[in-house]
C-alpha positions in Angstrom: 45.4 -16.1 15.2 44.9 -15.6 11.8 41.1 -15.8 10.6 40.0 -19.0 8.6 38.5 -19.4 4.9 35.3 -20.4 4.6 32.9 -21.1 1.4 29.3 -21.4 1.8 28.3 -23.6 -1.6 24.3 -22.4 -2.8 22.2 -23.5 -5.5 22.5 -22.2 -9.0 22.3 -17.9 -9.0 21.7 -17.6 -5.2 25.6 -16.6 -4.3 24.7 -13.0 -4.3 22.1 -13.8 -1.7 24.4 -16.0 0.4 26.9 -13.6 0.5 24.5 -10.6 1.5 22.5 -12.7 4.3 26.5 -13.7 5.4 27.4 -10.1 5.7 24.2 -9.3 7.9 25.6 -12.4 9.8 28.8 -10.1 10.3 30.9 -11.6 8.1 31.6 -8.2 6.4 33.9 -9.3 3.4 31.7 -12.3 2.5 32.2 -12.3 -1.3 30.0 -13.8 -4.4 32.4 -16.5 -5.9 31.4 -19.3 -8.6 28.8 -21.8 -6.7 27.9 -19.8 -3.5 30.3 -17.2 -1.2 33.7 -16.6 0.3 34.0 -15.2 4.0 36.9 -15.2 6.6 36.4 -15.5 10.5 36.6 -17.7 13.3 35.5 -21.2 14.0 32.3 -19.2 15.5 31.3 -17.3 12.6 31.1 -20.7 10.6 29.1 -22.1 13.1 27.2 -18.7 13.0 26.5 -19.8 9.0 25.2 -23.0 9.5 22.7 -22.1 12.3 21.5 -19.1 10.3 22.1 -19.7 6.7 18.3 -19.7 5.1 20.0 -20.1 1.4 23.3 -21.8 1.5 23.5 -25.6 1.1 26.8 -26.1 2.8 29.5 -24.3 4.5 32.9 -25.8 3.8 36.4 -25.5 5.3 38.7 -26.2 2.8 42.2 -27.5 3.6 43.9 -27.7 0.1 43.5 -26.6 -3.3 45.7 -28.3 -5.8 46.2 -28.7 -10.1 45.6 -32.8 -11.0 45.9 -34.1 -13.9 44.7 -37.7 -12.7 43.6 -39.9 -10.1 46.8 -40.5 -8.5 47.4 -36.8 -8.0 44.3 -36.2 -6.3 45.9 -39.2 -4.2 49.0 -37.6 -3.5 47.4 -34.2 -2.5 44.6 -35.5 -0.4 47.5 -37.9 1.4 49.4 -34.5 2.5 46.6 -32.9 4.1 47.2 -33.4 8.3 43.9 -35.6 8.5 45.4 -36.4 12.1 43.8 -33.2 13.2 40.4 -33.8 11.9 40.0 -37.2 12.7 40.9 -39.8 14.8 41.3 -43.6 14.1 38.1 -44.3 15.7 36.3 -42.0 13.9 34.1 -42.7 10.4 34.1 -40.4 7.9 32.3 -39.9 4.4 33.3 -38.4 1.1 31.5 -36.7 -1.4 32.3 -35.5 -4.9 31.2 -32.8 -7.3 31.8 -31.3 -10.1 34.8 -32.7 -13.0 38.5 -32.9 -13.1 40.6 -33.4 -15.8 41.5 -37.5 -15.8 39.1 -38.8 -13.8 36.0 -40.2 -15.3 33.9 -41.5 -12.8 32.8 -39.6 -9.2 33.2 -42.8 -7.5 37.0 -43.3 -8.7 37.9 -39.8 -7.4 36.1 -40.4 -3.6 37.7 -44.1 -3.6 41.3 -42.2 -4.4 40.3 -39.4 -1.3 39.2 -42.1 0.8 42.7 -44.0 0.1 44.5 -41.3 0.7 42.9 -40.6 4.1 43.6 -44.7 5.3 47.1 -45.4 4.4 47.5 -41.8 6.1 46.1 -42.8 9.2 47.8 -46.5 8.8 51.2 -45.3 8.0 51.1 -43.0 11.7 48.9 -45.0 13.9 48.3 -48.6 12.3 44.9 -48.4 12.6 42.8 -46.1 10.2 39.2 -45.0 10.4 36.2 -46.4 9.3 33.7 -45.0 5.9 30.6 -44.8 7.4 28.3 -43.1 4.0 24.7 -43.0 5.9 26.0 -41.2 9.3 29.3 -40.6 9.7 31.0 -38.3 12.1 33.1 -36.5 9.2 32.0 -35.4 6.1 34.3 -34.8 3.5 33.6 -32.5 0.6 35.9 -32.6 -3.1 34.9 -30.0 -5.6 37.0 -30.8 -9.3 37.1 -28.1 -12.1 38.7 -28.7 -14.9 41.8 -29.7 -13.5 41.5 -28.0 -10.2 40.6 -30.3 -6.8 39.5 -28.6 -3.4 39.3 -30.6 -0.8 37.0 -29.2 2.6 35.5 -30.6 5.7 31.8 -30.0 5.2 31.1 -28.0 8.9 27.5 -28.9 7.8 26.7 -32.2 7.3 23.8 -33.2 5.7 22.8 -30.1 3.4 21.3 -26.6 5.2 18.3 -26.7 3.5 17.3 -29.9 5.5 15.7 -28.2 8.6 14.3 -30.6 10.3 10.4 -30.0 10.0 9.7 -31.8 6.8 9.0 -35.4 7.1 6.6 -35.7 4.4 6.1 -33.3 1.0 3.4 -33.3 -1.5 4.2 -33.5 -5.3 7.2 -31.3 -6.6 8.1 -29.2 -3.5 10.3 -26.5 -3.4 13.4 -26.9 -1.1 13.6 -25.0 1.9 16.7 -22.8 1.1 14.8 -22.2 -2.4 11.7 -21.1 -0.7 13.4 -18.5 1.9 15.5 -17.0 -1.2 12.3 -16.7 -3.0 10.6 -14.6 0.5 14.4 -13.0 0.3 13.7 -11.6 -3.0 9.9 -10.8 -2.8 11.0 -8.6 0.1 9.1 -10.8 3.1 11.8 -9.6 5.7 10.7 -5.5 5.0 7.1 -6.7 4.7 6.6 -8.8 7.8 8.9 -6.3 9.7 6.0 -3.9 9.1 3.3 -6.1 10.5 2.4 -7.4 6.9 0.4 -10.5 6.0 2.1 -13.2 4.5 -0.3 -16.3 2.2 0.2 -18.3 -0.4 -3.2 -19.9 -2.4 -1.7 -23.2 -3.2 0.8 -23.6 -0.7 1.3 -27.7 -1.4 3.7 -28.9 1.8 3.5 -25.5 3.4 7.2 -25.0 2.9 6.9 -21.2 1.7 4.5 -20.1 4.7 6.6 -21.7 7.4 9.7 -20.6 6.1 7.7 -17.2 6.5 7.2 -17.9 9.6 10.7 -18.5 10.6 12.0 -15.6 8.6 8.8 -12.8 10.7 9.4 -14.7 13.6 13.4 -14.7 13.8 13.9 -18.4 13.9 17.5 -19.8 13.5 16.4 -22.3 10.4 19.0 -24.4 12.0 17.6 -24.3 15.2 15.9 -27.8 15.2 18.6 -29.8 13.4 19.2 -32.8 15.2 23.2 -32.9 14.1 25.8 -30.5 12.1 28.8 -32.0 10.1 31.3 -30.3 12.9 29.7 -31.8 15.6 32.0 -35.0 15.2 35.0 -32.6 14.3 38.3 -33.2 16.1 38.1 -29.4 16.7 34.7 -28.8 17.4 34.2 -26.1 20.0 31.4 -27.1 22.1 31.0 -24.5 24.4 30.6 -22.0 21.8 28.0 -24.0 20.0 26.0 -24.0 22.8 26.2 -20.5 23.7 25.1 -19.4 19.9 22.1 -21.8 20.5 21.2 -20.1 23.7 21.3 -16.8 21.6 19.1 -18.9 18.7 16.7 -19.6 21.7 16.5 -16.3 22.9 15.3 -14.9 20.0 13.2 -17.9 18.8 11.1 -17.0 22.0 10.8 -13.0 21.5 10.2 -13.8 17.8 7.0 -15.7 18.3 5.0 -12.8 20.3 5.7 -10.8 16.3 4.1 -13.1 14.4 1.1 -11.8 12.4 -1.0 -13.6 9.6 0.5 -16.4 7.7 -2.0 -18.4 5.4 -1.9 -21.1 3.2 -4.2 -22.6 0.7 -4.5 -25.4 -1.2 -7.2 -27.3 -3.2 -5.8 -31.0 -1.7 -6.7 -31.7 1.7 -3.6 -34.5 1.9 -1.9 -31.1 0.9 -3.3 -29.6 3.8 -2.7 -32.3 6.6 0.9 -32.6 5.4 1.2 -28.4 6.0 -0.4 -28.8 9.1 2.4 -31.9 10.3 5.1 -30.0 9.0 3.9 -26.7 10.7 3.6 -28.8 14.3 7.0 -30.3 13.8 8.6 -27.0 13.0 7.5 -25.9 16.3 4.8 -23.2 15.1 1.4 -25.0 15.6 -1.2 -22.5 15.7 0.9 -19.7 14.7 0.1 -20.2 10.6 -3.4 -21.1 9.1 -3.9 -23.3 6.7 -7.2 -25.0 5.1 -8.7 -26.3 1.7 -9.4 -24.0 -0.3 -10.0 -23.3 -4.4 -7.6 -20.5 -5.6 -11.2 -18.7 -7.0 -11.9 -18.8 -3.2 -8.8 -17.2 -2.3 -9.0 -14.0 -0.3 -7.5 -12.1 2.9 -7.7 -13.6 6.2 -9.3 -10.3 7.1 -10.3 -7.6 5.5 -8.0 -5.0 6.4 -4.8 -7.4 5.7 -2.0 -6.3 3.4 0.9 -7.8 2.4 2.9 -10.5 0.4 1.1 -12.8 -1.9 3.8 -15.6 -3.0 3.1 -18.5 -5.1 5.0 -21.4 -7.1 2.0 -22.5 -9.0 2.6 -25.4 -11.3 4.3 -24.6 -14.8 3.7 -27.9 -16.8 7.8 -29.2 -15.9 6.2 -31.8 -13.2 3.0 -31.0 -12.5 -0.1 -29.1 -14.7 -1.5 -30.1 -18.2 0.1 -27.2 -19.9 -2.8 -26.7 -22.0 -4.9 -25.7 -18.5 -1.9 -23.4 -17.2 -2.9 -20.5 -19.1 -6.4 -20.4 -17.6 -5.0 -21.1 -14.1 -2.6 -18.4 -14.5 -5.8 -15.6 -15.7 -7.3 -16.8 -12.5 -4.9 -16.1 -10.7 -4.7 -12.5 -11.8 -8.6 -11.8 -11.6 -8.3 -13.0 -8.0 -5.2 -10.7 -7.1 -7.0 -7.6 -8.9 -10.1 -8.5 -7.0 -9.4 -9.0 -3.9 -5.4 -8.5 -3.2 -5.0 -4.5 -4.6 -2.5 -2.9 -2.3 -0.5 -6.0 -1.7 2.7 -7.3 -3.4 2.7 -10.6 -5.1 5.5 -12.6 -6.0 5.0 -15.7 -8.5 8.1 -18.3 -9.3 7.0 -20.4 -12.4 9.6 -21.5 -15.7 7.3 -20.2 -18.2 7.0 -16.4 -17.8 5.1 -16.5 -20.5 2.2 -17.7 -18.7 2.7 -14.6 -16.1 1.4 -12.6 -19.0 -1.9 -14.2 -18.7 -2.1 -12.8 -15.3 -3.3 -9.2 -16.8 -0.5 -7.6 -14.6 2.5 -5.9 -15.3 5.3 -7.5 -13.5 8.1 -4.5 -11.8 11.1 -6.6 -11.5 12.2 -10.7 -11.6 15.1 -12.3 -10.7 16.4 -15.8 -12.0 16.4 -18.5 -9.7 16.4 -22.5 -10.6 14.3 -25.2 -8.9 16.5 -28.1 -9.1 17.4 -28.1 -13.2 15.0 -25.9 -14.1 15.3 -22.2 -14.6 13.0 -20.2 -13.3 11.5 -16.4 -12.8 10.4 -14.9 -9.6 7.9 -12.4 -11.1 7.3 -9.7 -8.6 4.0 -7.1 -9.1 2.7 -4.5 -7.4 -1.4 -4.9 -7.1 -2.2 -1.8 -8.0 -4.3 -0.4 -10.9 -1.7 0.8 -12.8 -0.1 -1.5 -13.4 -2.7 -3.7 -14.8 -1.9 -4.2 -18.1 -3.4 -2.0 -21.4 -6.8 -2.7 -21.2 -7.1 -2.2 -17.1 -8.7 -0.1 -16.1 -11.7 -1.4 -18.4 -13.1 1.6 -20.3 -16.5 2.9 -19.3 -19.2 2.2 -21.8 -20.6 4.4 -24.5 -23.8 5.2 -22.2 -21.7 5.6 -19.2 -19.6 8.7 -20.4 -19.8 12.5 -19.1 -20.3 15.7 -21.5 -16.5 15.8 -20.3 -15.2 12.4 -22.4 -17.1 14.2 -25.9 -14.9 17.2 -25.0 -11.9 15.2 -25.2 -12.8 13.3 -28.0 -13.5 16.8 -30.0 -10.0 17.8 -29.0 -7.8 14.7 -29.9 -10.2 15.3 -33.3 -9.4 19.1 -33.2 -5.4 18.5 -32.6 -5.1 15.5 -35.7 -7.0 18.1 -37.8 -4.8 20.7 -37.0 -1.5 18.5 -37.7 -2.7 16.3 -40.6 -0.9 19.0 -42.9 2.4 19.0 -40.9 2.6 16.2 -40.1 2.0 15.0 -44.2 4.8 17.6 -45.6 7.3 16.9 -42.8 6.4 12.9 -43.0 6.0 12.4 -39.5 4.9 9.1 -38.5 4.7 9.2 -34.4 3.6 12.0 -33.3 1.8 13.6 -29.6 -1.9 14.0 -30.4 -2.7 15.4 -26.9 -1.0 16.4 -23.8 -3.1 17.6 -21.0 -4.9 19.8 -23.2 -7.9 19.9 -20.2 -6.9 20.0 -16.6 -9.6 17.2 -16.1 -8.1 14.7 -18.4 -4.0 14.7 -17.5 -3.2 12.5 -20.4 -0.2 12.5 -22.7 -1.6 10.5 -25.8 1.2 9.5 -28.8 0.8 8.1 -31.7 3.5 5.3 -33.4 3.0 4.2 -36.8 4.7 0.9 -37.7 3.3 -2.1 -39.1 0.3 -1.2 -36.7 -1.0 1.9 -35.6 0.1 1.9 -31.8 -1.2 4.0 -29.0 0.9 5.0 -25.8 -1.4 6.7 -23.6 0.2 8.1 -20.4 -1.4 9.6 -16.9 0.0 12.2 -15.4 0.1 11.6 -11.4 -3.2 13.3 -10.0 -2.3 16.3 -7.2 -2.8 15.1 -4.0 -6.1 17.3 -3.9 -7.9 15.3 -7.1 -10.3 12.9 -5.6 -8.9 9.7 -6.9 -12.4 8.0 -7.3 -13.1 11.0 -10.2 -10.0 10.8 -11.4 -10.5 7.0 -11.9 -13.5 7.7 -13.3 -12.2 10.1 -15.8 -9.3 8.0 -17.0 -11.5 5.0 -17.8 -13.5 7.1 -20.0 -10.8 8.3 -21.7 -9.5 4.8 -22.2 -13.2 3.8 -23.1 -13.0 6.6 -26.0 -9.5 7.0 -27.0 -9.2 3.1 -29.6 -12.6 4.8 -31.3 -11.6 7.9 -32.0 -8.0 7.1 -33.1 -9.1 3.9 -34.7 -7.4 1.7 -33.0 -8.0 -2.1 -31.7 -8.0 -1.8 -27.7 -5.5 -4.3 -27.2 -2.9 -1.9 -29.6 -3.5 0.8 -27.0 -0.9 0.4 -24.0 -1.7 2.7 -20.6 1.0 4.1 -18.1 1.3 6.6 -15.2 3.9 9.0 -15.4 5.2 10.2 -11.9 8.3 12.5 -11.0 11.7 10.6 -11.3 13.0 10.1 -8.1 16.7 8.3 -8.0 16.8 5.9 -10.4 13.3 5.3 -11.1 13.8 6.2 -14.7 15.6 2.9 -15.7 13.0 1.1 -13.6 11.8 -1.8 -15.3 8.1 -2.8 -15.7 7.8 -5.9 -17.4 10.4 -8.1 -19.4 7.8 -8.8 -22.4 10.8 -7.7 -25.0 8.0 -7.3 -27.7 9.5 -4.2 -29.9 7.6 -3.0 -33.0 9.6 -0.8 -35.8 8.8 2.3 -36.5 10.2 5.2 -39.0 11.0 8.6 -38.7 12.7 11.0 -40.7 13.7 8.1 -43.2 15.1 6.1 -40.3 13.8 3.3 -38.8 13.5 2.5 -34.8 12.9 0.0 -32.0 10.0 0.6 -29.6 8.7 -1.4 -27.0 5.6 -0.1 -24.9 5.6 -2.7 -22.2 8.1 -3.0 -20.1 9.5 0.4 -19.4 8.2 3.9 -18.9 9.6 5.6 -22.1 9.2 3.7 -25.3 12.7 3.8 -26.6 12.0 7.0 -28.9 12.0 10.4 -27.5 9.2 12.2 -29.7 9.9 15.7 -28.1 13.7 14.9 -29.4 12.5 14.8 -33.2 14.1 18.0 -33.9 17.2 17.7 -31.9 18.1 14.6 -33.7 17.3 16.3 -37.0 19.8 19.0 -35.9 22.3 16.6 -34.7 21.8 15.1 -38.5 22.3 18.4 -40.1 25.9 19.1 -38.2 26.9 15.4 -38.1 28.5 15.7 -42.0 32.6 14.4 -42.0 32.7 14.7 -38.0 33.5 12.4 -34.9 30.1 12.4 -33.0 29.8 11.0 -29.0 26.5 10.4 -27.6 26.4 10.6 -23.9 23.7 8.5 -21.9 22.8 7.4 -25.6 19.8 5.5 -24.5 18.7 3.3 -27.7 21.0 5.2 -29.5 18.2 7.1 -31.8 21.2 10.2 -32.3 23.7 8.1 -33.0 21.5 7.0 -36.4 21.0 10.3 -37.2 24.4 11.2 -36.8 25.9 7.8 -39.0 23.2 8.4 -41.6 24.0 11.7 -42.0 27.9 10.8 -43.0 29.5 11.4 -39.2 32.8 9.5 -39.7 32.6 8.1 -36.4 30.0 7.8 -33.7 30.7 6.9 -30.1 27.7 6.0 -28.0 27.9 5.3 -24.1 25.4 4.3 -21.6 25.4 2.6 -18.1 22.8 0.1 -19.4 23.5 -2.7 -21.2 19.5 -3.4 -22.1 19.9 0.5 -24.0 23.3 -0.5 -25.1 21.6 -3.8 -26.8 19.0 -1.7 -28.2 21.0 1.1 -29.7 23.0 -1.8 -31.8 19.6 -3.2 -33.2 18.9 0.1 -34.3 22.6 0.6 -36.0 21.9 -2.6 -37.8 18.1 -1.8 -38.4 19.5 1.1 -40.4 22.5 -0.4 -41.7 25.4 1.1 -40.0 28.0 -1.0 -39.4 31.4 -1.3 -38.8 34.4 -0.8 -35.9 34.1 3.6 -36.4 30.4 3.2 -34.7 31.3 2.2 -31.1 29.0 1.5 -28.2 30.6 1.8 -24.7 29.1 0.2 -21.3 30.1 2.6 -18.7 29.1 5.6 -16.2 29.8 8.5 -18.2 30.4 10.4 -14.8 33.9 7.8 -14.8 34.2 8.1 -18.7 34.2 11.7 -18.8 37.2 11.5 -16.7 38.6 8.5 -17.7 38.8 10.4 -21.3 39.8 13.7 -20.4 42.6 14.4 -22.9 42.5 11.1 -25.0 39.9 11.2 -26.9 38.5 14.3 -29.0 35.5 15.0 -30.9 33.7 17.2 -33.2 30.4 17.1 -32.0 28.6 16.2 -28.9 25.3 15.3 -27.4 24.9 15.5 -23.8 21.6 14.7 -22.5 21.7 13.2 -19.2 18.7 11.8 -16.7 17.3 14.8 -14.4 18.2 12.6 -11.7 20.2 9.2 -10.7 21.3 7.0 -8.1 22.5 3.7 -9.1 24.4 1.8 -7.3 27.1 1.1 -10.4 27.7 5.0 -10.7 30.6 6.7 -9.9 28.4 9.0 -7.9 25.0 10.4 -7.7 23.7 12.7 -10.2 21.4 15.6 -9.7 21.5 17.4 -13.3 20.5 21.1 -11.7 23.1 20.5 -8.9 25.8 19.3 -11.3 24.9 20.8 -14.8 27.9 22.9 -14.9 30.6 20.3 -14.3 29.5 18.0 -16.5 28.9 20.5 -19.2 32.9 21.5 -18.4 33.8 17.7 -18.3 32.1 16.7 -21.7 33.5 20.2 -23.5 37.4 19.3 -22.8 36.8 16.4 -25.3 35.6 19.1 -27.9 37.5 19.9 -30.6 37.9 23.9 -31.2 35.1 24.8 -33.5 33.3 22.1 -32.3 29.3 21.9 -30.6 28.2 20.7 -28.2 24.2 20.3 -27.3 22.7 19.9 -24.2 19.5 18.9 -23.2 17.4 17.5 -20.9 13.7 17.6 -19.5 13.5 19.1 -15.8 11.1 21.2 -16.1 12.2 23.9 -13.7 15.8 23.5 -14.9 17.9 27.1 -14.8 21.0 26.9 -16.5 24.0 28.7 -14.9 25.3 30.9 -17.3 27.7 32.7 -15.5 29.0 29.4 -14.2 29.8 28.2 -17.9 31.5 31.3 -18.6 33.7 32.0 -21.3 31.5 29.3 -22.9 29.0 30.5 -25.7 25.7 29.0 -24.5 22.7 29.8 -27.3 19.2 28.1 -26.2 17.7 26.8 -29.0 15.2 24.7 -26.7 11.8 26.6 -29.0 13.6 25.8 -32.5 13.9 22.2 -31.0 10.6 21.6 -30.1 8.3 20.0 -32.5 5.2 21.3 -33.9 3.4 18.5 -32.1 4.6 19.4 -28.5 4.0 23.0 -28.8 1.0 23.2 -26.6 3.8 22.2 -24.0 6.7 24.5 -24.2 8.9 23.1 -21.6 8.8 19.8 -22.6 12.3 20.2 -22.8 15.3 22.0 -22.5 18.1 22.5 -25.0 21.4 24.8 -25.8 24.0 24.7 -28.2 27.3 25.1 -26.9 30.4 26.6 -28.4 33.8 27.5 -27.0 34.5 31.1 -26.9 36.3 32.0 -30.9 39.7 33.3 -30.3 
């Protein structure tokens, strides 16, 4: 027997997730489509989706998809559809409608044409037809209309999925069950609670988000205690294999509960609280979650040694909150998470992400998600120091700092002197002031000079054999001392730890704040942004290599590979290239590297920017496309997921080198770079090639107390 098509319909940017959690369910081809997911299978693998399906609002069977053009074509298609083997005369059914189609103006025209269809069906073979029963009826029928596209299903659910069967009563504005378990989903409660991690949200309104928790840790079917599905009147409802996947629900609903470990809620209503504590009972769980009254500057662990997910939907001024007292909520709600919460991962949904920023933390990742017609963000953090934002950790005070901060401040002091000159005759505007110049103090300290004077200080992760307490110590008084003696306002000074890349942890995002500031250089003018990414847009150790890339640019076809915010590509247009081809795997870079073309006026079809993998372009272009000069300077390491493979730059130097140099032109350069710092080049595996390193006449006056800041050759074919 062939297998059947199913579609599970979802809410509004929660098909991805549908169609992951249904290929954990086995349903290995489940796809992403517009409004939820595809899968095949059997009869029990739909039934498999509806008692398991945290996120999906329905799972559908369709019968027919057909092109109308009016209501009388919808009639005619929904009349040949064998209704005779869903139905029988005694049986009541019920149609729903959603969506448009092309001819039809009103909903209820199209479900009184279905409904029409389905009657003088039934009375045309048996002379009796069924009844339309809206309120409970043994069929549901389900007809989606685009444009001027009708699909017509029988709705294996029912009543929607997110309706478990626990929540009688909710307090203002609640969040829908499926929407609360696709917001643990994407805070990572699964990985979390699998570890033994706490789960508690400080205002936890109907208690939704903790007992959805609790199903999630505890391995409860959310289906499990639904009175009634939609194929449970079905003319071909199997039974005895319903029954068989609820013994298995049961099974594991009873080892589940032994797991459980802290799930808290708080809330400053007490009605709030009694209506957690009926909706906890009827979901089968009393006494397994704790919840109780309690102001969010109250808010703490249940115990002490707890760790965990913190997940809140506080309000965001849409239906409940004076929006004028958000802002302060929101602070609160950051002092509280950097007081008493560091080590544990929060998760905060709100439609304003602007008022995350009050939080003082700098969000890792969000995803899009709406509640009801809203849009929304699921901010996720990490609690940890460094990622509070710019002014965290506070400075020490004056009185507070070691012989050891002075020394620091006399060398930043020493360093500007020493530069002032150079950095005057060669009109440098961003510059390094300091880069680990004492062991003690492991600090990279730039300098951006824009409309502002900006400050990008960066930690260097302490060895594992630095007492972190000292270490701590020493970076607030750096960060107490640096604004002063740079002469800078504290809140123009933004802090970051640099760590070794691992994967793809180089295009890992920190924030979304999108605040860039301009800066020039060179005569050029730039794009940098401090906040949400670990690199500020403008490689200042690359100052010379884009000046060299200037200098040979003249009449010639230029490609930048992994062009970032396309800073070489400027060069290389400003400096008369007649062409410039710029490729990254990013589109955020990709967006940024075209605000810097126009920021410098370079326009025009000849300047191209290219979304791809440049692993897959390199051979996509291998012999149709040529250039005169290139610039190849890839990440030391990546692993995403949309690569064409994995790329370890010391492992695979040499092939790309060889792929990017068969789309140079004879006479043509290529220069490679890139910023392992125990990079060896493999000479003899470029041979012929004419490899010159030029990585000490490419590194900047300001980055000389750090030689191998970078690596960089010029590379020539062998001259005939």
């Amino acid at each position: 027997m062939s297998p059947l098509i199913f579609f599970a319909s979802a809410p509004r940017n929660m098909g991805s997730l549908v169609a992951e959690e249904l290929i954990k369910l086995g349903m290995r081809d489940a796809t992403e489509t517009r409004g939820g997911a595809r899968f095949s299978g059997t009869l029990e693998d739909a039934y498999r989706a509806c008692l398991w399906s945290r996120v999906a609002n329905r799972i559908l069977l369709p019968l027919t998809q057909s092109t109308v053009s009016g209501p009388d074509e919808l009639y005619e298609a929904a009349r040949e559809i064998h209704w005779e083997d869903h139905l029988t005369p005694e049986s009541t059914f019920a149609i729903q409608f959603d969506g448009t189609l092309s001819g039809i103006n009103h909903k209820h025209f199209a479900v009184l044409r279905v409904k029409d269809a389905i009657a003088d069906r039934f009375a045309e073979r048996f002379g009796r037809r069924p009844s339309v029963d809206p309120d409970d009826p043994d069929l549901r029928i389900h007809v989606f209309g685009h444009q001027d596209t009708a699909g017509i299903s029988i709705d294996l659910s029912g009543q929607s999925l997110h309706l478990r069967g626990y929540r009688e009563e909710g307090s203002a504005a609640p969040l829908k069950e499926n929407l609360a378990a696709a917001l643990l989903l994407r805070a990572g409660w699964p990985e979390i609670a699998a570890e033994g991690g706490a789960l508690l949200d400080p205002m936890c309104g109907s208690g939704t988000l903790v007992i959805e928790g609790a199903l999630i840790a505890a391995d409860i079917a959310p289906g499990y205690m639904r009175q009634r599905f939609g194929f449970q009147g079905w003319s071909q409802h199997d039974e005895p294999t319903w029954q068989r996947l609820r013994d298995e629900a049961r099974i594991r609903r009873d080892a589940g509960l032994g797991r459980l470990g802290s799930l808290r809620g708080y809330d400053l209503s007490s009605e709030a609280v009694r209506v957690s504590l009926h909706n906890l009972e009827r979901a089968g769980l009393a006494g397994l979650a704790h919840f109780e009254r309690r102001e969010l500057t109250d808010c703490r662990p249940g115990r002490p040694e707890d760790e965990g997910l913190l997940i809140v939907n506080p309000p965001y001024g849409e239906r409940l909150g004076d929006k004028g007292e958000l802002p302060e909520l929101y602070g609160r709600l950051g002092s509280v998470l950097k007081e008493r919460f560091v080590g544990w991962r929060a998760s905060i949904f709100t439609a304003d992400p602007e008022l995350g920023k009050c939080m003082g933390l700098r969000a890792q990742r969000m995803h899009s998600l709406y509640n009801g017609p809203i849009e929304c963000r699921l901010l996720h953090f990490k609690v940890e120091p460094r990622y509070f934002v710019s002014n965290q950790p506070r400075p020490l005070p004056l009185e507070e700092r070691s012989p050891g901060a002075k020394m620091l401040a006399n060398r930043i002091n020493k360093n500007l002197k020493a530069l002032r000159k150079w950095q005057r005759d060669e009109d440098v505007s961003c510059l390094r002031v300091y880069d680990a110049d004492l062991p003690e103090y492991a600090l990279a300290v730039d300098i951006y000079e824009g409309e502002k004077r900006w400050v990008h200080v960066q930690e260097y992760a302490a060895p594992a054999n630095v007492d972190p307490k000292r270490a701590r110590h020493r970076l607030r008084e750096a960060l107490g001392l640096i604004p002063e003696v740079l002469e800078v306002p504290g809140e123009q000074v933004h802090f970051k730890v640099r760590r070794p890349q691992k994967g793809s942890s180089q295009y890992e995002r920190l924030a979304e704040t999108r605040h860039f500031h301009q800066v020039s250089e060179g005569g050029h003018r730039f794009l940098v942004n401090f906040e949400d990414y670990l690199d500020t847009g403008l490689f200042l150790d690359h100052r010379d290599v884009r000046r060299l890339i200037g200098t040979l640019a003249p009449g010639k076809r230029f490609l930048n590979l992994f062009g970032y915010t396309g800073t070489a590509s400027v060069y290389a247009a400003k400096a008369g290239a007649v062409s410039t081809t710029t490729v990254d795997m990013s589109r955020t870079y990709l967006e940024w590297a075209a605000s810097n073309l126009m920021l410098n006026k370079i326009q025009g079809e000849e300047h191209e920017l290219v979304q791809a993998d440049c692993l897959r372009w390199l051979d996509m272009m291998n012999g149709r496309r040529r250039f005169d000069l290139i610039f190849l300077d890839p990440p030391s390491f990546s692993t995403s997921k949309r690569m064409f493979g994995t790329l370890d730059i010391q492992r695979d130097h040499v092939g790309l080198i060889q792929s990017a140099m068969r789309l140079l032109e004879p006479g043509g350069d290529l220069i490679f770079s890139n910023n392992l710092r125990r990079f060896r080049i493999d000479l003899a595996g470029l041979s012929p090639l004419r490899v010159a390193d030029i990585s000490a006449e490419t590194l900047p006056r300001d980055f000389a107390r750090n030689p191998r800041i970078h690596n960089c050759w010029r590379i020539r074919r062998p001259e005939s």
